[in-house]
C-alpha positions, 0 to 999 in steps of 0.5 A: 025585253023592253029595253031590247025593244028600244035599241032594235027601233033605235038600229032601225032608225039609224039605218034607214037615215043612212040609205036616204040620201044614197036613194034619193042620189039615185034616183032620176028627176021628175021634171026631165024630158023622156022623148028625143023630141025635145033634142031636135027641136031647134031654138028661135033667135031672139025678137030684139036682137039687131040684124043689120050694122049699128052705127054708134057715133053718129048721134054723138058725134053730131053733139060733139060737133055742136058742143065744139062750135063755142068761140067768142064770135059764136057765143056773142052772135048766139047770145041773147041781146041784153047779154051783147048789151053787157058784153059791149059794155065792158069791152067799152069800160075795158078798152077806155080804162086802158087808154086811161091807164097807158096815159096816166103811165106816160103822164107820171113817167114825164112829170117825175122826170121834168121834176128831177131836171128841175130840182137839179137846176134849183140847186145849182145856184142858178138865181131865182130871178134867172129861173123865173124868166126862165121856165115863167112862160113854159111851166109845163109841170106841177113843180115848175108851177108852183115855183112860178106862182110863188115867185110871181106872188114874191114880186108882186110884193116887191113892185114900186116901193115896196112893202112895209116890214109890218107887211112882211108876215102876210106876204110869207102867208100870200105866198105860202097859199098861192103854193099850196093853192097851185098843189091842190089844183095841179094834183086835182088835174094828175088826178082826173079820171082815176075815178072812173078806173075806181067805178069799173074796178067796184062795178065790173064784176057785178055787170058780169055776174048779172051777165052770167045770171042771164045766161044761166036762165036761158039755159034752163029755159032751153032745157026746159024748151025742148025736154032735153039735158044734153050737152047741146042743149045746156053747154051753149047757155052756160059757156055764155054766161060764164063768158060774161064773167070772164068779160067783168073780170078782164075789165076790173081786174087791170083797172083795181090795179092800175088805180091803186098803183097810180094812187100811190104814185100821186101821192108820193108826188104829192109830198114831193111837192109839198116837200118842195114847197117848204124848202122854197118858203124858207129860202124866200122867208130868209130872203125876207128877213134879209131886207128887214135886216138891211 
């Protein structure tokens, strides 16, 4: 009888479990309205709705206006004065380094082609002394020089009886230094100013990046001025000291170009005339050997 006990509760169980949830689906919730009351009652708008037109573009277009007003003019008449003072500084080293380079580029042109002219009547069997009273008065450059320092230091060897064959040797020495005396003094002057296109091609960058430092600090100041990140607010600061840099840049980057090119130009020159000067000294020191001989 006990076993039939258990199995009646266990069917028991069993069917109340299955007419749970059919009950509960059925049944109405407690918590909804039972009045039509609250059906009529009409809903309030809401407090921060916007009742009239919005206009959005007026605070950024006014930004964008600011923003946009960025010109060199505008930003060297905003900058701050030792940022002008560095502007007009390498506006000066940029527009003298250009005046050296134009003139450096004439300059090498001319001597390259008065040395071709000359070398070419050097070697057309013309006479040493014809030439010489030639070109003696209007040596107008390097090569013609160091012809007529030579010859000249030649004939001075010669005047009145003449020099003894014991004297021969330091008379080739006399002539060979007045060469290359005339070769360093003549290249030191192609030579000059190349140095300051050297200084402004090393130190440029580094007066713009001061520049650019500059600025960068006013914009903070600014932003911390006015408690405000806008574009307005920080673009004029930054462009301005990235106007700096870009003035650095302009300056040195022509003259590093210019200053290597012209280097290597002189010193191609150069050799040119120490190539010339020893063709000449031999053909001097046969013509000594000549007079020993006779």
């Amino acid at each position: 009888m006990s076993f039939k006990r258990v199995l009646a509760a266990l069917a028991l169980t069993f069917t109340v479990a299955l007419a749970a949830p059919a009950a509960l689906a059925q049944s109405a919730p407690s918590a909804a309205p039972t009045s039509g009351s609250a059906e009529a009652q009409p809903l309030d708008a809401p407090i921060a709705a916007p009742s009239g037109d919005v206009e959005i573009g007026s605070s950024t277009g006014s930004t964008a206006g600011n923003v946009g007003d960025i010109s060199i003019v505008s930003l060297f008449m905003r900058a701050d004065p030792l940022v002008k003072a560095v502007f007009l500084l390498l506006v000066a080293a940029s527009l003298w380094s250009w005046t050296i380079i134009i003139g450096k580029w004439i300059m090498i042109g001319s001597i390259r082609r008065k040395a071709d002219a000359f070398e070419k009547v050097f070697w057309s069997g013309l006479s040493l002394d014809e030439l010489y009273q030639q070109i003696s008065a209007k040596a107008d450059h390097p090569m013609a020089t160091v012809f007529v320092s030579a010859l000249r230091e030649w004939r001075r060897a010669f005047e009145g009886a003449g020099p003894r064959e014991a004297a021969l040797v330091s008379i080739r020495e006399r002539i060979e230094k007045a060469m290359n005396v005339t070769i360093l003094r003549e290249m030191d002057g192609l030579e000059r100013q190349l140095g300051f296109l050297a200084t402004v091609g090393s130190t440029a960058p580094f007066v713009g990046l001061f520049g650019t430092v500059w600025g960068i600090m006013n914009s903070f100041s600014a932003i911390a001025a006015r408690h405000d990140t806008t574009l307005a607010v920080v673009a004029p600061g930054i462009a301005e000291a990235l106007f700096a840099t870009a003035m650095g840049l302009l300056a040195a980057i022509p003259a590093v170009i210019f200053y290597n090119r012209f280097v290597n130009e002189l010193a191609r020159y150069n050799n040119r005339l120490n190539g010339f000067a020893d063709e000449f000294s031999a053909i001097l020191s046969r013509q000594l050997d000549d007079k020993v001989l006779r």
